[in-house]
N, C-alpha and C positions, 0 to 999 in steps of 0.2 A: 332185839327190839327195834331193829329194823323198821320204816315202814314199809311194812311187808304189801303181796302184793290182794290181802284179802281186804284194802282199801282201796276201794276203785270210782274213778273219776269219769269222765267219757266227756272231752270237751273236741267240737269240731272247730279248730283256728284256721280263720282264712288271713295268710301272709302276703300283706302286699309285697309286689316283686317289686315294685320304684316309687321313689320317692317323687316327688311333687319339687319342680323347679323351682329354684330360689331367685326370687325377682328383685331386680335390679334398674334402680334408676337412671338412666345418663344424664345430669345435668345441663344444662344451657350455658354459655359462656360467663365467666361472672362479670358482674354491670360495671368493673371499674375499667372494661375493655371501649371501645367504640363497637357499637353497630358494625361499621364497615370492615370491621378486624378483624371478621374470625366467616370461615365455611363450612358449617355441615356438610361434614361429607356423605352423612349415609341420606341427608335429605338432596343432596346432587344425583346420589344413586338413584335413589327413587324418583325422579325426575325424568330421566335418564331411561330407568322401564318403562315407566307409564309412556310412553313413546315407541315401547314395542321392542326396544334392543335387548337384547339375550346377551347375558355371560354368567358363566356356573360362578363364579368367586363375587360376582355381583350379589346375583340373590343370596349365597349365605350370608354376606356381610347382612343384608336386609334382614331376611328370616332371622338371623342372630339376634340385631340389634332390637327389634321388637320381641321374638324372645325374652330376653332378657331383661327386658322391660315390664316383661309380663303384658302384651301386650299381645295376647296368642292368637286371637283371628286375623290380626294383621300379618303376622308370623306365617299362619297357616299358607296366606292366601304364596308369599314368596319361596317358601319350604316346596308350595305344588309347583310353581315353577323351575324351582332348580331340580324335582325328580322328574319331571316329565322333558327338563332338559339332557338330565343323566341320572339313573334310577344307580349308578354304584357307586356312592356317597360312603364315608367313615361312620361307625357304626353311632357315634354321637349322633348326629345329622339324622339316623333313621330314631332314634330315641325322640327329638325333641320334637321329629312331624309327627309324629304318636300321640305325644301330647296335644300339640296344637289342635290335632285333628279332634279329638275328644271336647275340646275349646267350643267346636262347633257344629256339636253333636253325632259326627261320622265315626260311630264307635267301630263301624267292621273294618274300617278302612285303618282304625289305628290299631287293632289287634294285629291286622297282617304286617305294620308296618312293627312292631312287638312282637312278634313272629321270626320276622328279620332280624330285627336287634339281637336275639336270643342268642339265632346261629351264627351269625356275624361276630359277636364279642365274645362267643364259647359259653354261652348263659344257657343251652337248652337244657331243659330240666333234667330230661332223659338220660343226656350224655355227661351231663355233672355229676347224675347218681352213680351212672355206671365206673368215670373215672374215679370216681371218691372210693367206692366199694372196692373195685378193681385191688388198687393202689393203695388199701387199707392198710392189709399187714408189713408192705415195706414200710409204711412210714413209722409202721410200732417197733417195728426191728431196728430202725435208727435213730427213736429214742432208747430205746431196749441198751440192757451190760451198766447203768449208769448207779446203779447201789448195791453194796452189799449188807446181805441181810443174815437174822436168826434168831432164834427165838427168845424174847424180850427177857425170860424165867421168873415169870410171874405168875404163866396160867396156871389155871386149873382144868377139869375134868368137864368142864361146863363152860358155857358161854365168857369170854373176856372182851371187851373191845371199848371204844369209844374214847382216848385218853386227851389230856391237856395238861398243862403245865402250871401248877402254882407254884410259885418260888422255888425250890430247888425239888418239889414235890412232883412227882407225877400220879395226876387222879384219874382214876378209868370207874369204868363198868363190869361189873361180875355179878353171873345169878352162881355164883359159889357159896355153898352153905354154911356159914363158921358158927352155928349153934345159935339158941336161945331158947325162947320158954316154949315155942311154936315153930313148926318149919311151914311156911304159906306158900303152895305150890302154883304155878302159874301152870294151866292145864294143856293149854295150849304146843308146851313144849315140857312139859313133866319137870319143869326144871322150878326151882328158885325165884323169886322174885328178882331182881338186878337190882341191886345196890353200889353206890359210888362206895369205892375204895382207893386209898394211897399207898404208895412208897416211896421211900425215902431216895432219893437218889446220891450213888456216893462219886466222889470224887472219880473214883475209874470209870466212871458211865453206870455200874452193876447196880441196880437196884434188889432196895432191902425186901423183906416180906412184907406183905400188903397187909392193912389192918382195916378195918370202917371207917368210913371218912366220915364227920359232921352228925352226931348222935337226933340232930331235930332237921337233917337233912334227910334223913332215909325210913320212907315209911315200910309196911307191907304190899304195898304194892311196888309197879317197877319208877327206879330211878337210874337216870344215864346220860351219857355226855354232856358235862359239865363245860362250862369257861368261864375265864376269871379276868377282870378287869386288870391293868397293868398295874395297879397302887394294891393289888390282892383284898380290896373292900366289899366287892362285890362279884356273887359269882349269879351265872344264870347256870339254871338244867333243867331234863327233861324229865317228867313225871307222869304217871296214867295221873287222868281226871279226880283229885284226890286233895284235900285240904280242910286241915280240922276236923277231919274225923269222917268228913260228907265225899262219898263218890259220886261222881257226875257218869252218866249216861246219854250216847246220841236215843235217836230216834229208833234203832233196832235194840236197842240196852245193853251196847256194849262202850266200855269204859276206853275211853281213847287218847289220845298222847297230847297234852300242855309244855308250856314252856313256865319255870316258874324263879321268881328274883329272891335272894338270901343277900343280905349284909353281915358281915364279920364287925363283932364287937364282944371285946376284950376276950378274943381269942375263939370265939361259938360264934356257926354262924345263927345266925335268929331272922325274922321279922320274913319268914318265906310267904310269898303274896306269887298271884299266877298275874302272866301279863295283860292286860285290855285286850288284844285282838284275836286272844285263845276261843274257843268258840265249844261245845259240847254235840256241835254234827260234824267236824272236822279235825284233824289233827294238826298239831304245830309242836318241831319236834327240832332237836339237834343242833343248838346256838350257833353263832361265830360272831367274834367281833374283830370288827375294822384295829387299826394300828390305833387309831385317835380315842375308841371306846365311843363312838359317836354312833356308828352304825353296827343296827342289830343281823345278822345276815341267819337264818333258819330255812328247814324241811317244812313242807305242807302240802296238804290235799285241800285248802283251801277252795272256795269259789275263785276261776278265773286260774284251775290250773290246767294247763295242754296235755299234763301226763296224769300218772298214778300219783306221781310226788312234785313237786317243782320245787327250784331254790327262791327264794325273797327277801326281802328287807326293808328294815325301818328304823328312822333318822330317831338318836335315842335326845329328846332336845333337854337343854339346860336348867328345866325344871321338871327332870324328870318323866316327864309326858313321853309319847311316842304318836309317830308321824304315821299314816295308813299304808298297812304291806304294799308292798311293790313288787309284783313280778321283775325276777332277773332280764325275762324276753326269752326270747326266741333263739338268740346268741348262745345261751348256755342252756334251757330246758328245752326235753323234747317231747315226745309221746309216750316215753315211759318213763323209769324212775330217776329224778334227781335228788343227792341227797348227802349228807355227813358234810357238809362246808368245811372250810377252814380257809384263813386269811394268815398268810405266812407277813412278816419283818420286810419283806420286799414286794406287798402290795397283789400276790400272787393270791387269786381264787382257787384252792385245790376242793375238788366235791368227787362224789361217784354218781357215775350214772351206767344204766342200762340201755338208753336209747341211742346209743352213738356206735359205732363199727369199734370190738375190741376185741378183748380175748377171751369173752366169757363171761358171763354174771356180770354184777359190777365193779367193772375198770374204774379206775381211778385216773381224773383228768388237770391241767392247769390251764388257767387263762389268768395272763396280766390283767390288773384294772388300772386303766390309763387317771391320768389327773382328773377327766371331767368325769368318770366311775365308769365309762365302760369300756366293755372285756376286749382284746386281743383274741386271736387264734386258739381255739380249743386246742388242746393238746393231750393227748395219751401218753401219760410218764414211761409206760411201755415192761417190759421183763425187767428184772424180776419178782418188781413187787403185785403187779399186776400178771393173772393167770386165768387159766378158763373156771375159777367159780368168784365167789363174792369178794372183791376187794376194798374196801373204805375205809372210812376213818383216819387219813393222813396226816399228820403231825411233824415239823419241822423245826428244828432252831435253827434260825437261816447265816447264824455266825460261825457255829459247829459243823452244821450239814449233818447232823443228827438229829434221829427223828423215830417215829414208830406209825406203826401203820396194823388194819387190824383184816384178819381175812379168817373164811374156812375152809381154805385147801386143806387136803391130802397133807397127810401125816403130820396134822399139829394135834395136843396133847387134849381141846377140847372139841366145845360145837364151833366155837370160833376163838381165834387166837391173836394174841399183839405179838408183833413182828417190831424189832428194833434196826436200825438202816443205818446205813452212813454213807450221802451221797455223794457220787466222786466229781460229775461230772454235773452242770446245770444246761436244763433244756430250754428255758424260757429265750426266744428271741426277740432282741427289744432292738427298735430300728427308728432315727428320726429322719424327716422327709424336711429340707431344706429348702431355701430359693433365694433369690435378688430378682423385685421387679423393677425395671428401670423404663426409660423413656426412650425409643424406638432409632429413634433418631438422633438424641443430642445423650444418653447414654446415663442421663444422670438418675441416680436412684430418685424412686417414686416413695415417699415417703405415706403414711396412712393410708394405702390401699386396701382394699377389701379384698380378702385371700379367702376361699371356701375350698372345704376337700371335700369330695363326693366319693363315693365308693365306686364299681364297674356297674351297676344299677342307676346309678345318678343320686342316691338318695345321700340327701345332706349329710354330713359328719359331726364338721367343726368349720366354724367361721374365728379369723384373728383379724389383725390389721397391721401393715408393715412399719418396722421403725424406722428410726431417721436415715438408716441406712436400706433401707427399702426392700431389710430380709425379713421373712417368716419362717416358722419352723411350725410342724405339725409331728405328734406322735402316731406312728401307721405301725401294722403289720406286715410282718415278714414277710412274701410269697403272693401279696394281694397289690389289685391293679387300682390306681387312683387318680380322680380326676383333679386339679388344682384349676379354680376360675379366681382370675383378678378382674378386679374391676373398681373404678377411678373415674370420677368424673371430670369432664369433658377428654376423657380416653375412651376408644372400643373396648369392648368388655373381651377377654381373651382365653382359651381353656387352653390346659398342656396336660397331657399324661401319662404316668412312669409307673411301674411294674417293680416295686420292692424285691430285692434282695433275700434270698433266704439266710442271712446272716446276719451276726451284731454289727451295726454300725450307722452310721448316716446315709443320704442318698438326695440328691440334688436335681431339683426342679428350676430355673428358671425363666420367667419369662420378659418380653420388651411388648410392651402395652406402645398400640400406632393414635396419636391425636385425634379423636373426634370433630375435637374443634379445634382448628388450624388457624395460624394466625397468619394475613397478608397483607401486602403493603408493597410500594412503589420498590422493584429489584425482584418481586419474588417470581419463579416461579411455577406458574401451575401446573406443569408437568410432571415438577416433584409434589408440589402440594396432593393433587388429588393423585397422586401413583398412575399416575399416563403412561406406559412404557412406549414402544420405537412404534410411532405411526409408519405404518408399510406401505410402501408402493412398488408398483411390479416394475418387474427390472425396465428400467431408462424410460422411467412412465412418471408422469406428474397427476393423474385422476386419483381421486379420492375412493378406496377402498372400503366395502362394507363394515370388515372388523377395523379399520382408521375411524370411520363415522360414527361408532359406540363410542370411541375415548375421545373425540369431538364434540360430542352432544354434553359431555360433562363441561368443554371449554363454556357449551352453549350458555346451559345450567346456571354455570355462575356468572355469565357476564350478562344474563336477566333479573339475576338476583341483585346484582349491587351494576345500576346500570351507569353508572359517572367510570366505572375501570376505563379506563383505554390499556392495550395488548400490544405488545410487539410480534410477529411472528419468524420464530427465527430457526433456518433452518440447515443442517449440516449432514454433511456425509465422512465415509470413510477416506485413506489416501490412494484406495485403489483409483484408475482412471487418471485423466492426465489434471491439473487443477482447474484447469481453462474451461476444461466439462465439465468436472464437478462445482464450481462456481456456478453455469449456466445451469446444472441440474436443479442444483440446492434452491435457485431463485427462482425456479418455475414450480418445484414443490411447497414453497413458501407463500408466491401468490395465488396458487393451485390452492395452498389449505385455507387464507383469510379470502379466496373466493366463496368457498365454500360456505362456512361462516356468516360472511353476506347475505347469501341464500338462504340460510336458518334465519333471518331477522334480524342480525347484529348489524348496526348502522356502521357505513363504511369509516365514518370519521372516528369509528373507534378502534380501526386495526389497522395496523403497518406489516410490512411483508419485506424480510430480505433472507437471501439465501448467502452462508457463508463459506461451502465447500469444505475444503479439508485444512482451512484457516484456524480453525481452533480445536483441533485434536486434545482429546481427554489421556491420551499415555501416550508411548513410543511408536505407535503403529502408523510413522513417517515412511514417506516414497523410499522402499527398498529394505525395510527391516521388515523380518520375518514376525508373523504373527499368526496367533489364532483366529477361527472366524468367529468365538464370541467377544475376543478383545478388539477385532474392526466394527462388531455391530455395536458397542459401547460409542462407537463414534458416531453413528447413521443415529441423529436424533432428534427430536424437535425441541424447541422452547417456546414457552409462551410466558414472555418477561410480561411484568405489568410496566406502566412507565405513567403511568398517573393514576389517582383515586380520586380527583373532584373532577 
């Protein structure tokens, strides 16, 4: 009683491949600062372009922070700048000008630039299907050896299947004939009607002979896969269209599969009623419930299914009502059949399906349901419960690792058979994705950050916020890539991305989020403030260099924005050379750069100029010790002290 495949659906589902960026404010400094205390530094950047100067780590700080902002034409226009600067960007960078471009209506332009991202991040359709297929059966072979099985010794000669657990009972499915005043044949299969049946289960695991279950549970027509509430009060199961006496009929006049609710009182169950969202053009078949008894999880060919059958559920609420089917997704249903759920003690989705790469008919699959209910990594439990014909109905005690399962291979006793198991080894991989976001420069943890996990698509996950120790944790998937963005206001918004483990355990993310808004003041500075590294001049040369005049024009920047600064400009080299030159050097590249300065508009009374040679060396690399040439150019550096603010 399967839903077989003589119920047929045809839905065409178009899957977006990404998600829609999650937009992000950057605040403004908070107002218990002064004005003059703090610099935007992505508003010095843009400053700083609009002037015409080019640098690739330029523009994505820009395209980012309007990004993220949600501010995507603004984004767009610095995103074109950094590819027409250098078109071989990290594949993020080609995702987010994809978007932006779409922002502003240049849809061909953002397909190619999703075109790239595909191949670039290993996302082409083509080549995912062929490694998924490929690579199918080893991965069932290394679930595979993990239960031993045999035959449950309950069948019969006919159909068995479908079982679940009341208290020490196990109830199944059989269209087995044990007599009465009529045998009502189901034509379809010459067989029986299905009826629920028990046994006893004994201490050594061996069940007793099966008898009828529940005298006003079981009509003439079929009943099957039952479940039962943890307090044993309430069972749900499957029934053709059939109640007090009336069969229900779809629109071709055939009698189709409900779901219908029993209470147990004083030992009978009674008061069977079918549930609200059962329908008489569609089927609704095959229960499960959640651990809590909250959520109803069922089979259906319902409207809004992708396959022949799909999995779904509905929230059972506190006064008995129920919440409107939910398709599982995309995650777990495919184009052809999902179907037999079950909800194991550890949160595990076990169902069969047919649309997934296995070993024939329906395999039987697991996926974790995480805290916020969705699924983890399909997984094929693998040989030898699964085989090339129909496998379902999975059934577990997750303390024992016993359990039954129901199939029609090759040399079992009926049309289909329970198989009883005892799993040796667990497949599920469960993996937590860690971090500390802290503060760039002063190292201290960032306390209520915004933490979002994105998948290798970008499409949102889960959003937390960090605690006082400025860690978060997220539950991920084994073997899958993810993106982590932090973001904190008056900090740049910052992504990092780690590649999960195919193993149980933890895995650590990281990040140091750099100031937005920087605070300054008489002593600071601005070479470290705004990330200035070594202004360059050609050897024994004091003229201001093109790439020196991009990280000068930021000096510019801010000494037009807050124009009371006065600057010292202070300038030093290594201990190569004798001191006597490097002194005369250091102080012609010092008045050489507050000339310059000058000529951009900065009034002379606001900049001082001295060269201090190899007077204040930052390590060891003194007249005559050996050193590297990145530890002398640590020395060759500018400064630009403030020494006044009114």
């Amino acid at each position: 009683m399967k839903i077989k495949s003589y119920v047929y659906i045809i839905l065409l589902s178009l899957l977006s491949l990404y998600g829609y960026a999650q937009k992000a404010k950057v605040a403004a400094a908070d107002k218990k600062y002064e004005h003059y205390a703090f610099i935007d530094a992505i508003s010095t950047y843009e400053k700083v372009a609009e002037k015409g100067y080019k640098d690739e780590k330029m523009f994505q700080k820009l395209g980012n922070a309007y990004y993220f902002n949600g501010e995507l034409d603004k984004a767009a226009k610095w995103y074109g700048e950094l590819f027409l600067m250098n078109g071989n960007q990290e594949s993020e960078y080609l995702y987010r000008y994809s978007q932006t471009l779409k922002s502003i209506g240049d849809y061909t332009k953002a397909d190619k630039m999703l075109d790239q991202f595909n191949k670039k991040s290993g996302n082409d359709l083509r080549a995912k299907l062929f490694e998924k297929n490929k690579n199918y059966l080893e991965e069932i072979k290394a679930n595979s050896g993990r239960f031993n099985i045999e035959d449950a010794g309950i069948n019969s000669e006919f159909s068995d299947y479908g079982t679940s657990f009341s208290g020490n009972k196990l109830v199944f499915t059989s269209a087995r004939d044990t007599g009465g005043v009529s045998k009502k044949v189901f034509k379809w299969t010459n067989q029986a009607f299905t009826n629920l049946y028990s046994s006893e289960v004994e201490p050594n695991g061996k069940l007793e002979e099966p008898k009828r279950f529940g005298n006003k549970i079981n009509s003439k027509f079929h009943e099957a896969t039952p479940v039962f509430t943890k307090d044993g009060s309430t069972m749900y199961f499957t029934r053709n269209n059939f109640l007090d006496g009336k069969k229900g009929k779809d629109s071709k006049r055939i009698t189709l599969l409900k779901i219908y609710k029993a209470t147990l009182e004083d030992g009978e169950w009674k008061d069977v009623t079918e549930l609200p969202f059962n329908s008489d053009q569609y089927s609704v078949a095959h229960p499960a419930l959640s651990n809590d008894d909250k959520i109803l999880y069922f089979a259906s060919d319902m409207p809004g299914t992708f396959g022949q059958s799909d999995l779904f559920k509905v929230n059972i609420n506190d006064d008995g009502t129920y919440s409107t089917p939910e398709n599982l997704g995309t995650k777990i249903n495919t184009e052809g059949r999902e179907t037999f759920p079950f909800i194991s003690d550890e949160n595990e989705l076990y169902f069969a399906s047919d649309g997934r790469p296995g070993l024939g008919g329906l395999d039987i699959y697991v996926a974790k349901i995480g805290k916020d209910q969705s699924f983890n990594e399909v997984q094929n439990i693998g040989a030898p419960v699964n085989g090339p014909n129909d496998d379902f109905g999975f059934l577990i005690d997750s303390k024992s690792r016993n359990g039954f399962f129901s199939s029609n291979r090759e040399g079992g006793k009926g049309y289909e058979d329970i198989y009883k198991f005892t799993e040796t080894k667990k497949i599920t991989c469960e993996q937590i994705l860690k971090g500390t976001i802290t503060d760039m420069e002063s190292g201290e943890f960032l306390e209520d950050t915004k933490t979002s996990l994105f998948d290798e698509k970008f499409q949102l996950i889960k959003e937390n916020v960090t605690n006082n120790q400025g860690q978060y944790t997220f539950e991920v998937e084994c073997g899958k890539k993810y993106y982590v963005r932090a973001e904190k206001r008056t900090y740049e918004t910052k992504e990092g991305n780690i590649t999960i483990e195919k193993k149980n355990g933890e895995s650590f993310l990281s990040l140091e989020l750099e100031k937005r808004i920087k605070p300054i003041g008489v002593g600071t500075d601005l070479a470290k403030t705004l990330n200035i590294p070594i202004i360059y001049f050609d050897l024994d040369k004091s003229f201001i260099r093109k790439d020196a005049a991009f990280e000068l024009e930021k000096i510019v920047a801010v000494m037009n924005e807050f124009p009371k600064i006065k600057i010292d400009v202070r300038s030093h080299t290594d201990s190569r050379q004798t001191a006597e030159y490097n002194d005369a050097l250091s102080d012609r590249r010092a008045k050489s750069t507050r000339d310059w300065l000058i000529k951009k508009g900065i009034d002379a009374s606001r900049l001082t100029a001295k060269g201090y040679g190899e007077s204040q060396l930052v390590n060891k690399c003194a007249d005559g010790v050996q050193c590297t040439e990145a530890e002398h150019q640590l020395n060759r550096r500018s400064e630009f002290i403030i020494v006044s603010v009114e």
